[in-house]
BATILUM-595506 format. One record per residue (C-alpha): x, y, z negated. Coordinates in pm, whole numbers, plus 32768, in hexadecimal, padded with zeros to 4 digits. Each point is the difference from the previous one (the first is absolute). Layout:
residues N
XYZ ...
***
This chain:
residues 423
CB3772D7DDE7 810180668100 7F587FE1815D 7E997FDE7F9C 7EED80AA804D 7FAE80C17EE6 7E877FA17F20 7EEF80E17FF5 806C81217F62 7F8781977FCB 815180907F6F 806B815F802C 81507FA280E2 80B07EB9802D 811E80A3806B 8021804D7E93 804E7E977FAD 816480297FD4 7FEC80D77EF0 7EF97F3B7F4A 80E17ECA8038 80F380B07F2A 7F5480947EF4 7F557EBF7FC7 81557F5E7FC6 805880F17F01 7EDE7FAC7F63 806E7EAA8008 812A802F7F40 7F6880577ECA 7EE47EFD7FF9 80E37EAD7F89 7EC27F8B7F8F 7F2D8006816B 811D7F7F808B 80307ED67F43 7E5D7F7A8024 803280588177 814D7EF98019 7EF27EE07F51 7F08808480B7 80D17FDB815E 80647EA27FA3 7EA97F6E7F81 7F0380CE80D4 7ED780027EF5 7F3480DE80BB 800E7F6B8160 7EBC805E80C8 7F9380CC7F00 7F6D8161807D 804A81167F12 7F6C81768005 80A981087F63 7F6581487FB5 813D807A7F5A 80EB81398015 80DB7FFD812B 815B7FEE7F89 815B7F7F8024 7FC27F7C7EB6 7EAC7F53808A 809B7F72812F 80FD7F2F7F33 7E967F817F49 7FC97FC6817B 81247F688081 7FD47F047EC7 7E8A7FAF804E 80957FBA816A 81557F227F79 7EBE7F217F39 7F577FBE8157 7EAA81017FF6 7F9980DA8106 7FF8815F7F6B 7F3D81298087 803381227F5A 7F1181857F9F 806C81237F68 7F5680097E95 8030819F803C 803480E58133 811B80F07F4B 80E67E9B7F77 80517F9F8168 815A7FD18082 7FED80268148 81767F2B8046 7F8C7EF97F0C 7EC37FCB80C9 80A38003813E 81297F0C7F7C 7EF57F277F98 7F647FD38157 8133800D80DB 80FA7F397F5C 7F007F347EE4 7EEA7FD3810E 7EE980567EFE 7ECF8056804D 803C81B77F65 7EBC80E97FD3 809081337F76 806181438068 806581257EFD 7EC981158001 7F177F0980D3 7E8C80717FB2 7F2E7F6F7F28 7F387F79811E 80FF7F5F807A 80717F6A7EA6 7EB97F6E7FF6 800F7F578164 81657F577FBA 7F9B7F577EA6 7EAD7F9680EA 80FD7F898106 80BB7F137EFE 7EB97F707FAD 7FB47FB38156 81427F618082 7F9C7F10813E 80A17F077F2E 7F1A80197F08 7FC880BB7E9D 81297FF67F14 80507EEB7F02 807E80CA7F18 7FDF81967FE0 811280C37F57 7F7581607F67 806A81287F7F 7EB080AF7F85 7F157ED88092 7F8D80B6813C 80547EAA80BA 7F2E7F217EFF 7ED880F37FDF 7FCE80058162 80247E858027 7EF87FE47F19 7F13810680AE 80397F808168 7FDE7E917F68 7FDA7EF38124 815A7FD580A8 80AF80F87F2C 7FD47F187EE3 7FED7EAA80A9 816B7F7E8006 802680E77E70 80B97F417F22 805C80EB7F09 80B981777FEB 80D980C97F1C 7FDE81427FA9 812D80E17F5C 7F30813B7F7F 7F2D807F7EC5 7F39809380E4 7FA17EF1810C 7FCD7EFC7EC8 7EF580CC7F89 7F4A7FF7815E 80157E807FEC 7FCF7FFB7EB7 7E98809A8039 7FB97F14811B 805B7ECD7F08 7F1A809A7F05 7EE48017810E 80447E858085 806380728160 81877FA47FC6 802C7ED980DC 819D7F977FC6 80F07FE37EDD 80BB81668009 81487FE27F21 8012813B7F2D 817480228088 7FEB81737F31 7FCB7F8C7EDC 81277F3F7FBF 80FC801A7F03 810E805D80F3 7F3880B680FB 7F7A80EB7EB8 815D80247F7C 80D880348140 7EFE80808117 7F0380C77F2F 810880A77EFB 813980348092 7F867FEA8194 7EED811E7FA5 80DD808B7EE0 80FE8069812C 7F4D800F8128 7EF180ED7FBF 80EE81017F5F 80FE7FC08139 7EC7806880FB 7F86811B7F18 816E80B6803E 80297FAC813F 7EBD808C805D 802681617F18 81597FF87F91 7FA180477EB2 80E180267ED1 7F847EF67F23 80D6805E7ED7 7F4B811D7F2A 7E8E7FCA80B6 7ED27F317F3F 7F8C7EEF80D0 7E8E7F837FCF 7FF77E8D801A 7E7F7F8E8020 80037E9E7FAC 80FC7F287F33 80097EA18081 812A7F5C8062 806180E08116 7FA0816E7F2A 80D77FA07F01 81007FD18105 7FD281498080 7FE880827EA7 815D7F6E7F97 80A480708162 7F67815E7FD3 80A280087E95 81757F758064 7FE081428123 7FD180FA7EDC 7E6D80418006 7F3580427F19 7EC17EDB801A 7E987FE87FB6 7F5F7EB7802D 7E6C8023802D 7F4D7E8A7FBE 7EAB7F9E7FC3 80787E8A7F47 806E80647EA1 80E27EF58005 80BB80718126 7FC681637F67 80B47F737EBB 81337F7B80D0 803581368077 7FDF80C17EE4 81067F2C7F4C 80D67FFA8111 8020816E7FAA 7EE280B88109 7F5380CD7FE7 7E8E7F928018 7EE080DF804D 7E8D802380C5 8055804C8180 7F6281347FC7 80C2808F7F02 815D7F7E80B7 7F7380A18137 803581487FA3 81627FC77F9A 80A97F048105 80E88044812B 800C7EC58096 7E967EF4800B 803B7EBB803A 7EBE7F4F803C 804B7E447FB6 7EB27F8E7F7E 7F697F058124 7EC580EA7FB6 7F2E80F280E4 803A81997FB7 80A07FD87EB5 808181918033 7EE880D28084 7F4881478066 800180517E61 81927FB07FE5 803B80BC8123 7F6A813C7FA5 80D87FEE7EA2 81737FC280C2 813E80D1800B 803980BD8150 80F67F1F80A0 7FAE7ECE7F6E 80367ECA80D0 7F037EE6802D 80867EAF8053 7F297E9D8015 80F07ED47FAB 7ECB7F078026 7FB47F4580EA 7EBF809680C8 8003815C8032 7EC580597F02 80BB805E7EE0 7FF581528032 7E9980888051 807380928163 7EAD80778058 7FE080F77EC4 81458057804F 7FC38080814F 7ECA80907FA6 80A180D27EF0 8104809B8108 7F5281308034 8178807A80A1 800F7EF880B4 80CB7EEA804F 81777FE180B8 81297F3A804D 812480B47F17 80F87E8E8029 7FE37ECD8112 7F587F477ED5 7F61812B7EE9 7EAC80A48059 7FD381657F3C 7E847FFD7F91 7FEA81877FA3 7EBE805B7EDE 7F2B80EA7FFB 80C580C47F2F 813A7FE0809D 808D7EC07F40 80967F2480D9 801F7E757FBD 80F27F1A80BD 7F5E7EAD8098 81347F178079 7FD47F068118 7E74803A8012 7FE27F477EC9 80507EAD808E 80E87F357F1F 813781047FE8 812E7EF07FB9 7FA77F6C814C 7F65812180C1 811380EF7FD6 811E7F137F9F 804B7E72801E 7F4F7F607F14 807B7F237F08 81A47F8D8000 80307ED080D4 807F7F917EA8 7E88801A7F71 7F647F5F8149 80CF7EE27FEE 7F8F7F7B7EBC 7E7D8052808F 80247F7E8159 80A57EBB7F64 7EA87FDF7F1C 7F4880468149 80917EF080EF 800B7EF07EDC 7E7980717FB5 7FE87FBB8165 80C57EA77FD2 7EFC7FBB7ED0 7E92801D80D2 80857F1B8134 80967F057F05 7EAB801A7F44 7F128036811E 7EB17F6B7F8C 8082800B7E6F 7F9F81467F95 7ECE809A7FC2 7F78816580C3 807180E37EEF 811880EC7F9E 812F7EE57F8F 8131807F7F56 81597FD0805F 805F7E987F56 80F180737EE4 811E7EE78080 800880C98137 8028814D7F5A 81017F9A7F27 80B47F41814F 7FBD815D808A 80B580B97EC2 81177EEF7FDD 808E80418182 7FEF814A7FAC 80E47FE87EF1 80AF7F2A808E 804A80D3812A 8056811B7F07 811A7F107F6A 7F4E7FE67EAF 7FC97EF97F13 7F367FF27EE4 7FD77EA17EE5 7F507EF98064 7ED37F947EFE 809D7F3A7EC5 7F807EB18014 7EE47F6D7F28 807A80037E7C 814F80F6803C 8008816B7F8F 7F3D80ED805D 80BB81147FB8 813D80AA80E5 815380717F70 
***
């Protein structure tokens, strides 16, 4: 976009392009899979005309998502789905040298959060065709606004537990009015973004933040979906001792023969180090947990939304007081002198306080993202309002390139009447 005028556009600095030009092509590097959908995507132009919304972290690993979106033919325009993810060089790469419309500033108030998803849905070109979401703040709203904001709506994705349970609830009370594809719930997302993205990153932001010895120290892990027992297994290979907390038995089960563990939150609560809050849920660890912890324990969310943690009963339980002991830790001191750790204000800590997920991860999620995309403008007018999942041929296409890209090969399926068996 040499020579241009720059699009509308609230970034922190655009002077910070060139460094957000680069770390977006490092990201490139290690997402084979991205690349190859954006080369078809470049050639064939499946999404030409199409206006897309994102409400989606602000990374270098998000502006390749971008820059493939763009390669298909759509007009993007893109939110922050969380103040403390932003980076600031990404955004302003994005707008200077990408010529995308870029919302996002690292720290912007929640005010202002609220005006740029509002913004998206307001475009003078008219509301999006598509929405993009991480935690559904971009879909919700369409759907409150309604009128223009859900005129031109022909369906949305949405890549967290979290946000599917906000649509979920509108599908249940016959207000959902588009096909979202589930693009969290599928087989690779679960396996690569939820287990091994989470598994890393959220560990990765809780040292950062504290620079905590892992090894030696019992971490709490509330929760034990796909991306707790990532957590839990990462938290093992560093040398701690782990206690999963669940309310499924089932998951409860996993985890206990997996080797955890398993107890009430109340009764790990007075023995943990390290809480690491991955539910989807509202105040899983509260005012009664608190008031059994360790002095020094540290409280990290690695959900979504920052509700996890019951920060009101926190803060009302700081009879010391609260300060600023590290850029991203906040000392709550008790009543009786007990102090507990809160890391990056409870938003989500791998993201927050770190990067987020490996490029690695993001490129098998941002591939199921731009071919979910692919999949409503092919089948505009096919599919049903309604939570969809992602077709099972794409998946596997998804999990083949990135196999493929990994130089590994596996047997192909014997044909009808052959043996069954290998070896």
């Amino acid at each position: 976009m040499a020579g241009s005028p720059p699009p509308a556009h609230d970034v922190a600095d655009l002077g910070l392009a060139g460094d957000g030009a680069e770390r977006i092509a490092w990201a490139a590097g290690q997402m084979p899979v991205l690349a190859r959908i954006r080369e078809r995507f470049a050639a064939q132009r499946p999404l030409e005309g199409v206006r897309v919304a994102c409400c989606l972290h602000v990374t270098a690993e998000t502006a390749n998502l971008v820059r493939t979106l763009l390669g298909g033919g759509a007009t993007v325009a893109l939110c922050s789905a969380n103040p403390l993810s932003v980076q600031d060089d990404v955004a302003a790469a994005l707008v200077a040298r990408d010529g995308v419309e870029v919302r996002a500033r690292r720290g912007e108030s929640l005010d202002d959060y609220a005006a740029h998803v509002l913004t998206l849905l307001a475009a003078p070109a008219g509301g999006p065709h598509v929405t993009l979401d991480d935690g559904a703040d971009l879909l919700v709203t369409a759907h409150v606004r309604g009128g223009d904001a859900l005129a031109a709506l022909l369906g949305a994705t949405e890549e967290t537990t979290t946000g599917l349970v906000r649509i979920r609830r509108l599908e249940g009370e016959g207000k959902l009015r588009c096909p979202v594809v589930a693009v969290n719930e599928a087989r690779t997302e679960r396996a690569l973004n939820d287990r091994h993205g989470t598994g890393q990153s959220a560990l990765d932001g809780i040292v950062r933040a504290s620079n905590v010895l892992l090894a030696g120290n019992t971490i709490v892990i509330v929760g034990y979906g796909w991306a707790g027992m990532g957590v839990a297994e990462r938290a093992r290979g560093a040398g701690a001792a782990v206690i999963v907390c669940e309310i499924d038995p089932l998951r409860a089960l996993e985890a206990r023969m997996a080797g955890y563990e398993v107890m009430p939150a109340l009764q790990a609560a007075e023995r943990g180090d390290v809480f690491v809050t991955v539910t989807g849920a509202r105040a899983v660890l509260r005012r009664e947990h608190f008031e059994r912890m360790k002095d020094g324990a540290l409280l990290a969310n690695a959900g979504h939304f920052d509700v996890e943690l019951d920060l009101e009963a926190l803060a009302e339980i700081a009879a010391g007081g609260v300060r600023s002991v590290r850029p991203l830790v906040d000392e709550y001191v008790l009543g009786d002198g007990r102090r507990l750790n809160l890391l990056a204000r409870g938003r989500v800590v791998n993201l927050a306080a770190a990067e987020g997920h490996p490029a690695a991860v993001m490129d098998v999620s941002f591939a199921l993202q731009a071919l979910s995309v692919e999949e409503l403008v092919r089948r505009r007018g096919e599919l049903s309002p309604g939570v969809h999942a992602v077709p099972e041929a794409l998946d596997r296409e998804v999990g083949r390139l990135k196999l493929e890209a990994l130089g590994v090969t596996i047997d192909e399926p014997p044909s009808e009447g052959a043996a069954t068996s290998i070896g």
